[in-house]
C-alpha positions, 0 to 999 in steps of 0.5 A: 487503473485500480486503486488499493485501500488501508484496511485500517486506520494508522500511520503509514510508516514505509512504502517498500515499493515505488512507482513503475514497481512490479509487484506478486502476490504475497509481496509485502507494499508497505508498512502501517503502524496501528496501535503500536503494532507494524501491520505488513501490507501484502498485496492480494494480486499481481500488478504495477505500482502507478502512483503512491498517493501517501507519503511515508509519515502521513496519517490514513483512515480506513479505506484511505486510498494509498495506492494506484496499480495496473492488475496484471493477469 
């Protein structure tokens, strides 16, 4: 299992994935809030949400471990 980091500090406003969750490349995983903006989180790889490790509300720094995934190929 594989973990995805923030890439930057904020406030995590929604999780548009659960877990059991399949996710592509492109599909946007989360919402961050940072500097009053919302940063769409995308997903980098294919793979399969295993566990959220936040919660919606929840203040993360940079590489706060949000959550863990199996890479697919």
């Amino acid at each position: 299992m594989k973990v995805w980091e923030s890439p930057m500090a904020g406030l995590l406003r929604e999780w548009k994935v659960g877990p059991g969750d399949s996710f592509r490349v492109g599909d946007e995983l989360a919402i961050l809030e940072s500097m009053k903006m919302e940063i769409p989180l995308v997903a980098e790889m294919d793979g399969k949400v295993e566990a959220l490790l936040v919660e919606p509300g929840d203040f993360v720094d940079e590489g706060t471990h949000l959550l863990r995934y199996q890479e697919i190929p």
